[in-house]
N, C-alpha and C positions, 0 to 999 in steps of 0.2 A: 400222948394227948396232942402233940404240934402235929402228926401226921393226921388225926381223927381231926383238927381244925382246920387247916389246909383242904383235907377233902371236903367239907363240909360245904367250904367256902367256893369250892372249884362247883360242887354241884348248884351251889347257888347263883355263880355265875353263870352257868349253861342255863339253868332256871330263865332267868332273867333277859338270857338271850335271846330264847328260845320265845318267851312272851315276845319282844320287840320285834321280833323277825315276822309272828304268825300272826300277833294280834294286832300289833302300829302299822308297821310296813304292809302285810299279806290282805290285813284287813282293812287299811286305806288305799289299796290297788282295788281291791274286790266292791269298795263302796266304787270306787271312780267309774269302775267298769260298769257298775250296775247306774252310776248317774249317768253314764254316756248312750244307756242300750236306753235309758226313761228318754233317753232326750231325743234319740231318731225316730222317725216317724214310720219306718218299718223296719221290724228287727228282721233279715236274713244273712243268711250264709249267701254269697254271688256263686261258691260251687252248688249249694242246694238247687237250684234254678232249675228248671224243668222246662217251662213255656212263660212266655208275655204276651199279653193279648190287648192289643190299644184299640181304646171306643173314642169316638166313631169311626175312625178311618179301617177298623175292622182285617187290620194286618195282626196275624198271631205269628211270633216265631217258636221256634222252638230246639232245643242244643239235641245235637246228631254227633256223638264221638268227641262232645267237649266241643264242638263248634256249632253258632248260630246258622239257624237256617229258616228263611220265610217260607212257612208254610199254607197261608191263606194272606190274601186273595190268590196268590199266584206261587207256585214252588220257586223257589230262586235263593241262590247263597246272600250273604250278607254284606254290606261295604262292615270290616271289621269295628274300623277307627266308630263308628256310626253308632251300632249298640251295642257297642263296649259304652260309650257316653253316655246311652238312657240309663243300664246296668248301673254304672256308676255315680249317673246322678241322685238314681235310687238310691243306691246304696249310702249318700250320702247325706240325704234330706232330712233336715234336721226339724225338728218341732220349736221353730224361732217361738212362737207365741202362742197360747193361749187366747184364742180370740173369744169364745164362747163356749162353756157345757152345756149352755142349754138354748139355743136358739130357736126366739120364737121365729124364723122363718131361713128354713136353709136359701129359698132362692133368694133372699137379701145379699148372700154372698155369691154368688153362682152355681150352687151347688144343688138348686132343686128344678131342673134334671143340672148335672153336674155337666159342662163343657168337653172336660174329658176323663174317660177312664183308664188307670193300667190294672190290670190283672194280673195276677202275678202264682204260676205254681210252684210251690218249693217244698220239697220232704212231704209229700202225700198232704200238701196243705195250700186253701186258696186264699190270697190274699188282695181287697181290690183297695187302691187308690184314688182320691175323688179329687177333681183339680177344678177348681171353679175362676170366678173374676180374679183377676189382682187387686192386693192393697190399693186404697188411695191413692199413696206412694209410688205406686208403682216396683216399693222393691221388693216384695213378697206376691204370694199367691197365696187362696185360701185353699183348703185342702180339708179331706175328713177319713180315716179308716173303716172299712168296711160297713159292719151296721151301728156304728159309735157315733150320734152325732155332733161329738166334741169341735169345732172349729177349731183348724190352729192356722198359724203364719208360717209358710217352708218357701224356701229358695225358689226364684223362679225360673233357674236353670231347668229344673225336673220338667216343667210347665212348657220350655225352646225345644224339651227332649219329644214330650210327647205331640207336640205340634207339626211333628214333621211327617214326610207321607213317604208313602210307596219306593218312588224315587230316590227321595232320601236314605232309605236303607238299603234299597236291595244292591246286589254288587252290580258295579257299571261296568268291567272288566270288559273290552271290544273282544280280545282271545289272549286264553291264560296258556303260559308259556316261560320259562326261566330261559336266557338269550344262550347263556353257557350251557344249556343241555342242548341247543340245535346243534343238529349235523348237517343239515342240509334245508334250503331253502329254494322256492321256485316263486319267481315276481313277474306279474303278468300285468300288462298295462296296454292303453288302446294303441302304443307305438311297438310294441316289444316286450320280447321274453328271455330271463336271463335266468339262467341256474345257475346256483352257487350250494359248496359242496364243502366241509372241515375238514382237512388230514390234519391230525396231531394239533396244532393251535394253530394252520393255518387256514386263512377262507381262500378258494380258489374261485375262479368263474369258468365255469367249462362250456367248449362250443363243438359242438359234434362228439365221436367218442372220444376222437383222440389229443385233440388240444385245451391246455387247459392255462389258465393267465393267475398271477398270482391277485388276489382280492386285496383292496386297503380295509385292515383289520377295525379300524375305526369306524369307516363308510360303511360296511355291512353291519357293524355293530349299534350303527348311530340309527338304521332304518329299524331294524328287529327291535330297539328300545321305545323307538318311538309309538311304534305300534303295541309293544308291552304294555307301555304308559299309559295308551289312549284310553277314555273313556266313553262310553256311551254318550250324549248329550241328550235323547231321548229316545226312549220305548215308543214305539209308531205302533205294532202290532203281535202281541202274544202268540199266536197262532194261526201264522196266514195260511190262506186257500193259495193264493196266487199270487208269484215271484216278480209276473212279467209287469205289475202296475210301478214297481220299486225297482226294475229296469235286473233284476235280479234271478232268470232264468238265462241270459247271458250276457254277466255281469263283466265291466269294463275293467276289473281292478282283480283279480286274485293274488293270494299269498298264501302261500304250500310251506308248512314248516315238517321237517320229520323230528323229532325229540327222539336223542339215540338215549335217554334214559330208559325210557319203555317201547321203543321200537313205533310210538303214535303218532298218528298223522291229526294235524292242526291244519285249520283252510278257513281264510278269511274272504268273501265276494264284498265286494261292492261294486254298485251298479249306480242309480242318478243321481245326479250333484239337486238337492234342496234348498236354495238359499248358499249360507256360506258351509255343508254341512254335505254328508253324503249317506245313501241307504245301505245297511250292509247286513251283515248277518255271519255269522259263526256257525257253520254247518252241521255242529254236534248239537248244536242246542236251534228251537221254537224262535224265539221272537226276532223280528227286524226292527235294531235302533239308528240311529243316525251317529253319524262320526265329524267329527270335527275333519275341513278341509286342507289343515295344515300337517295333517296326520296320513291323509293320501297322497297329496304332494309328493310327501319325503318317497314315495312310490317309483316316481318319474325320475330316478337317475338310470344314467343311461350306462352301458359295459365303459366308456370312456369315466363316469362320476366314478365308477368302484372299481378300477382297477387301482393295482400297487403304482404309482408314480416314481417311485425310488428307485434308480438303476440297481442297487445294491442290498439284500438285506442282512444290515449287520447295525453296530453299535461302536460308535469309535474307539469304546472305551474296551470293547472285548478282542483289538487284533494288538497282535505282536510282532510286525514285519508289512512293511509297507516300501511299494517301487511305485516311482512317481519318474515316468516317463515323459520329459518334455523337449518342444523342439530345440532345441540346441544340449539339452544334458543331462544326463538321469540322477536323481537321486534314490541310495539306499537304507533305511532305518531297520533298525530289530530291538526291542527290548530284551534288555539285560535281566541279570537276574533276581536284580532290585526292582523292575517295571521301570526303567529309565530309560528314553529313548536312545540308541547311540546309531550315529552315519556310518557305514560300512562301505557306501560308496558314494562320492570319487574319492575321497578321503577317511580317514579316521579317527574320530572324536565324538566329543559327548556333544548331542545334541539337545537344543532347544525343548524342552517338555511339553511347553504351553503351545509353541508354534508348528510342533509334528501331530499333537494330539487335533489342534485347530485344524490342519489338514485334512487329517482324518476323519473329523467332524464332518466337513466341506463334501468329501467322497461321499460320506453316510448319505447327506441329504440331496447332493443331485437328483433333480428331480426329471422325467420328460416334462415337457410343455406343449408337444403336439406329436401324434404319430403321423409317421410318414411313408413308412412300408412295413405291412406287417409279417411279409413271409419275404424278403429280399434275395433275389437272385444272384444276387451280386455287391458285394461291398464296395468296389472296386469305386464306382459311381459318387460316392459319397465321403471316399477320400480314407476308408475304415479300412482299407486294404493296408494301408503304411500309415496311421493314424501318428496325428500330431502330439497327441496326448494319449497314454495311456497310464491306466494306475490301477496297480494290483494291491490288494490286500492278504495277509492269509494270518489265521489263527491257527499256532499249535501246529504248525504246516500245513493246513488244510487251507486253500484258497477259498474266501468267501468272494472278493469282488474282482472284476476285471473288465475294468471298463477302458472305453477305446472313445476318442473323438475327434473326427474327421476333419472334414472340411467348412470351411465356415458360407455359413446363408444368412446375411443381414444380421442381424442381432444377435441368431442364433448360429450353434455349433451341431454338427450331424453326431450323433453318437450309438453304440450299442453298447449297452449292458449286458450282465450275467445271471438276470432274469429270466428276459425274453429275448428271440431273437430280432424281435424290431427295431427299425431303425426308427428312430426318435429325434427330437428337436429339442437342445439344454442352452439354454441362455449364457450369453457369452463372456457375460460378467462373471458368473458362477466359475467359469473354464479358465478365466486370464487371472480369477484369486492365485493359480497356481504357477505365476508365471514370478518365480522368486530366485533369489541367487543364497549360493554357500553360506555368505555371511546370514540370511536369512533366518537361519537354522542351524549354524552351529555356533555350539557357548563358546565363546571365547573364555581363553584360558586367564589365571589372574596378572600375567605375566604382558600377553597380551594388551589389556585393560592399564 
């Protein structure tokens, strides 16, 4: 009998549960859900969505592969952030009030003819929103579902969504392009033309076929962004006949991008400055908009703005062996096998950490300040033949830097690096940091101390 009451009581607890779970809980989620779908003012799915068609401004979009695309007035992709907004203000409109079921005069609220409309297709199914005056208040807008003419109070976000035009949504993208997939770019300006080309992660600037300068990875990077960024400021003309009135049959500004993703070529013209603004056009695509002035500018540097500045390209923190050649006496460093600097020459001892790696830092960023020969026939002139300083780097044995500096001219020092073979101009402050002694750099021992 105690087993048949035990079970009894086990099934009446499952019983029991069983009601809590399906009929308290299951069935006050399923009321909630159903008082939440009564209380929006359109029930959809955002993936059901098919087409938007907004009255009067008379732009329908419509989703292509999951993504919006304006289809009337004009073909053009979407600004995303834009109607994702209207989508989701829809999606969010709630039925704040009840203003009337039965209204004796819809235009008392704005709604006979209604201000604006959205139309909305979703699941083989049409849905229209009616957005009339605003509350009193101003914090609602009145609104009415299709042929229902219930008055209710909804957000007036919906209301900022539908108010926007053309502009407003379509994309303003000047030319689409991701910076890390160019390989090659060509900038053309009413002074000059510079090709620049990517091996592996580096930009170079190439002049003829066979010279080529190494690129500051930043400066090529900072121009291609900015033109990424840019956006339209306005659509001048959908579909021109003629280029030459927008200065745009031969245009003062091009940019040749290749995208080694797809092998595509990208080509931005602009041609007349408008105010503070200029005319351009994207060659793959119809219309001519205007571009923001601050956006061509970045156009106008010259082979001197984008070349590498840095005698050297390394990282102080990636060498293992550094010679610091100066006028009266060399020093030797190598790290051990802890990564601790030690002197190897003139002496032997643990060096300084902080004040070899400062060095090293010092090397990294010598920069030119002006060229001064770019193919030199002779070093000899400039004091680089028996140079007063030189300082070698290497990683792992492999020599990254070997720089050499000459003779001094005023403030400056002559120098060549293991970039390029130009003779260069490096500030002499940068060159007499390295004018240190023994004690400089090496630890004293505790004994010492």
């Amino acid at each position: 009998m105690r087993f048949k009451s035990t079970g009894f009581l086990l099934v009446l607890f499952l019983a029991l549960l069983a009601y809590v779970y399906f009929i308290e809980i299951k069935g006050k989620e399923k009321a909630e859900k159903a008082k939440e779908l009564e209380s929006q003012l359109l029930v959809f799915e955002k993936d059901s969505l098919k087409t938007l068609y907004l009255k009067p401004t008379g732009i329908k979009f419509q989703k292509e592969s999951a993504e919006w695309r304006i289809v009337e007035p004009i073909r053009s992709k979407t600004e995303n952030w834009v109607i994702n907004g209207l989508v989701n203000s829809l999606s969010d409109a709630k039925k704040e009030r009840t203003i009337t079921t039965s209204p004796t005069s819809l235009a008392d609220y704005g709604l006979d003819p209604a201000k604006y409309e959205i139309i909305v297709t979703h699941d083989s199914k049409n849905d229209t929103v009616y957005l009339g005056d605003k509350t009193p208040t101003g914090t609602y807008v009145f609104a009415r579902i299709n042929s229902d003419s219930t008055v209710y109070a909804t957000q007036t976000l919906l209301l900022t969504n539908a108010e926007k035009d053309l502009f407003d949504f379509r994309d303003k993208t000047v030319l689409a392009f991701e910076t890390d997939k160019v390989g090659r770019a060509t900038i053309k300006t009413p002074k000059r033309k510079i090709a620049l080309r990517k091996e592996g992660e580096k930009w170079y600037i190439f002049k003829g076929k066979d010279q080529k300068i190494l690129a500051d990875e930043y400066k090529v990077e900072q121009i291609l962004n900015g033109i990424r960024n840019a956006k339209a400021k306005q659509f001048v003309e959908e579909t021109p006949e003629h280029l030459s009135k927008y200065g745009l049959t031969h245009p003062a500004y091009e940019l040749e991008l290749q995208v080694t993703e797809d092998g595509g070529l990208k080509k931005l013209i602009i041609g007349k400055a408008t105010g503070s603004a200029y005319y351009a056009r994207d060659v793959s695509r119809d219309p001519i908009f205007t571009i923001d002035s601050s956006a061509v500018h970045k156009l106008n540097a010259s082979e001197w703005d984008l070349r590498e500045k840095r005698l050297a390209d390394f990282y102080s923190y990636q060498i293992d062996y550094i010679e610091l050649h100066l006028p009266d006496t060399t020093y030797i460093c190598e790290k051990d096998t802890a990564s601790n600097w030690q002197i190897v020459e003139p002496v032997h001892g643990k060096a300084k950490n902080w004040k070899v790696s400062s060095l090293a830092s010092t090397i990294s960023g010598l920069k030119m300040q002006k060229m001064v020969d770019e193919k030199p026939e002779s070093l000899k002139r400039y004091g680089l033949d028996k140079p007063l300083y030189q300082f070698i780097c290497k990683k792992e044995g492999k020599e990254v830097a070997n720089i050499k500096i000459g003779k001094q001219k005023g403030d400056h020092y002559y120098a060549v690096g293991n970039l390029t073979p130009a003779v260069v101009l490096v500030k002499k402050e940068d060159v007499e940091k390295f004018n240190i002694s023994l004690n400089d750099i090496l630890e004293k021992t505790s004994e010492e101390e």
